[in-house]
N, C-alpha and C positions, 0 to 999 in steps of 0.2 A: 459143331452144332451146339446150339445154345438155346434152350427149353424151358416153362414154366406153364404150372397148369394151378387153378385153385377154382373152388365155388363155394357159391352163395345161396342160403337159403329164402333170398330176397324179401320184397317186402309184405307181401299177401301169403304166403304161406304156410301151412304150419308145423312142416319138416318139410326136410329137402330130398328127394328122393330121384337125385343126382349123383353118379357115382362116376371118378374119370381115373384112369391108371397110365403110369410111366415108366415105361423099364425097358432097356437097352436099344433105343433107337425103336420102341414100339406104345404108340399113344392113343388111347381108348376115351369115350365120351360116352356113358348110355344116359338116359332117362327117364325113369321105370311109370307105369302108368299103372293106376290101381287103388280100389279101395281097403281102408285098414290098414295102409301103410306098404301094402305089397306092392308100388310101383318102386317104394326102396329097396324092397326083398329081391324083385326082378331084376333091379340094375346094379346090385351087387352079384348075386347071382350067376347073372349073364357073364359079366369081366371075370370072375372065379372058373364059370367052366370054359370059356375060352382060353385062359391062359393055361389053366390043364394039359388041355388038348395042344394048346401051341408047343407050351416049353417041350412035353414029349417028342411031340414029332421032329422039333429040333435035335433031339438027341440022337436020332437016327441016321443022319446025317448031315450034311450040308447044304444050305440055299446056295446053290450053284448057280441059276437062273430064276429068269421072270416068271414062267410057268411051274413052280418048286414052289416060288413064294405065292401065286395063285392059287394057288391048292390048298397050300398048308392054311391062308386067312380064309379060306372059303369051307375048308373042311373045320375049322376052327369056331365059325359063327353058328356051323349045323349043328355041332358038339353041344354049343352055348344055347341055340334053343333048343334041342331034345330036355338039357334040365330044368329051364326055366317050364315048358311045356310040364315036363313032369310033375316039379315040384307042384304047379299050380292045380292039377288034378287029382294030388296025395292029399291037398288042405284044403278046404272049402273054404278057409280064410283068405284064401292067396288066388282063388279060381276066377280065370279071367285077366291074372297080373299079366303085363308085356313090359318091353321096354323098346325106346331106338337104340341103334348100334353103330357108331360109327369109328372104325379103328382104323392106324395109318400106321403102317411098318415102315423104316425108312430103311432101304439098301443102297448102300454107295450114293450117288448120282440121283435114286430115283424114290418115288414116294408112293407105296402101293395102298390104295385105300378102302374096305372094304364097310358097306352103307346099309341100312336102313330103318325107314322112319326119317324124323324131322329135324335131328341135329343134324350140322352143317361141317362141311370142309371147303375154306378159301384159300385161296393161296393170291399173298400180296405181293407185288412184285411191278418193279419200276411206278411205285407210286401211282398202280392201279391194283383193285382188288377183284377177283372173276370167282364165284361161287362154282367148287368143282362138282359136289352132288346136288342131286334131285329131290327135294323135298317130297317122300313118299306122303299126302295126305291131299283130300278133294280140292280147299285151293291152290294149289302146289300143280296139280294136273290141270285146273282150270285156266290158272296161270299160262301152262306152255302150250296151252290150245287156243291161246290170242283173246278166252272169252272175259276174261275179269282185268284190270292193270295191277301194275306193282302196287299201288297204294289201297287197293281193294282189297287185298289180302293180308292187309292187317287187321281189318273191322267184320271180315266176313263172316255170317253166323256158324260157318262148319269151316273155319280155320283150325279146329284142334280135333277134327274126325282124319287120322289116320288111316291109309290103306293099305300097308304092308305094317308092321311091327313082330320084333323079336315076342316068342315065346307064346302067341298066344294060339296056335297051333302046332299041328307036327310036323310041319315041312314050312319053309321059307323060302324065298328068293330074294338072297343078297345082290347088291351092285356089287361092280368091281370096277376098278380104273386104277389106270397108274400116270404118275404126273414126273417128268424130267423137272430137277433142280438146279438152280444156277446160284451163284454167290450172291448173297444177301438177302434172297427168298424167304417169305414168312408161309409158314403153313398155320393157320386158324382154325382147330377144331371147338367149335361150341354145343349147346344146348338152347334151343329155340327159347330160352330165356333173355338170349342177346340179343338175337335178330327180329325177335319180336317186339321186343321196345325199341332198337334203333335201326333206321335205317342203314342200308348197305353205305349210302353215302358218308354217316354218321361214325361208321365204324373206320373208315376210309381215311376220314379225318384224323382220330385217334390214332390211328397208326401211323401218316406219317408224322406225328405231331412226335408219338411215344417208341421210337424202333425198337427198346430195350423190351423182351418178351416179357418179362416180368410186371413191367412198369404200365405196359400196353394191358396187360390182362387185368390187375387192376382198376385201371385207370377207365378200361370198358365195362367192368362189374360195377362201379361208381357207377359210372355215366345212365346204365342199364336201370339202377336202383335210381338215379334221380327223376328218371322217365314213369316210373312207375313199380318196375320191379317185379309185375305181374305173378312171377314164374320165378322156378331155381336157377340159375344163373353157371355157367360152367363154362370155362374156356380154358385151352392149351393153347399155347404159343409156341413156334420150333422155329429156331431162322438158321440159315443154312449158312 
């Protein structure tokens, strides 16, 4: 397996408060939302009590199975919003902070992914690319109810009104999916900083242009920043 993750504070903003983690076959993406700087606080945050909660529970035993590793990423998001919830109720500076959450543990063969909010998980493969989560926010659900097109949802006035995000209450409701692996598979986890300036087809391009993870994640933070840049920009790359 061969990985590379990095972001950008793009070209409109004025911190980046985008945070992504990588460690032992497990790759994290948030992107914290918030004024005074607490959408950074929340997506740092978030990856700190998730991994808490994760590495523990690993100590306990073994991922044996699919339903072990369901558990452990689903009890592991709950963990991560109870603190971010907390923290933002202890500070009046941070009240209100959230972030998305999108982590992928890879086991053997298979790629378990656990979602929500507006960062993205694709998986490339045979030189097509299929978007594996659901964009939690109004044109994301407009979208899959036939009422807006692909290209309306980039210009629409409540494009960036979420409807599910980490932390900003006490209970949440993660996605969960898991994705079978084959040789040469790319898994693309970003931050709606990519897919918001390029198109699916655009990113499609780059990759088969760029197969090398490193060179492709790059090469898409460019491309993203010549488009505009609107946003932090984040992306991991894992090819199998």
């Amino acid at each position: 397996m061969d990985y590379y993750g990095a972001t950008d504070r793009g070209k409109t903003r004025e911190n980046n408060e985008d945070h992504f983690h990588i460690q032992d076959g497990l790759f994290i993406v948030a992107d914290g939302m918030g004024g005074h700087k607490a959408g950074e606080v929340a997506s740092r945050l978030s990856i700190e009590a998730f991994l808490r909660y994760f590495n523990t529970y690993a100590g306990k035993g073994p991922l044996s199975n699919n339903r072990s590793i369901k558990k452990k990423l689903l009890g592991s998001v709950l963990e991560a919003n109870k603190e971010v919830f907390r923290q933002s109720i202890a500070n009046t500076r941070y009240y209100g902070m959230g972030t998305t959450f999108t982590a992928c543990f890879i086991n053997r063969d298979t790629a378990h992914i656990v979602h929500i909010g507006d960062s993205r998980a694709y998986l490339y493969r045979d030189n097509d690319l299929k978007l594996l989560t659901s964009d939690h926010n109004f044109v994301g659900e407009m979208f899959r109810r036939g009422e807006i097109t692909y290209e309306e949802t980039f210009n629409h006035p409540k494009r960036n009104y979420l409807t599910n995000v980490l932390g900003v209450g006490g209970e949440v409701i993660p996605d969960y999916l898991s994705q079978k692996l084959s040789d040469r598979d790319m898994l693309l986890l970003c931050s709606d900083g990519l897919n918001s300036m390029l198109r699916d087809e655009q990113i499609l391009k780059l990759l088969k242009k760029y197969p090398d993870p490193e060179i492709a994640v790059n090469k898409l933070i460019e491309y993203a920043n010549k488009k505009g840049g609107r946003d932090n920009i984040t992306i991991i790359a894992i090819k199998s």
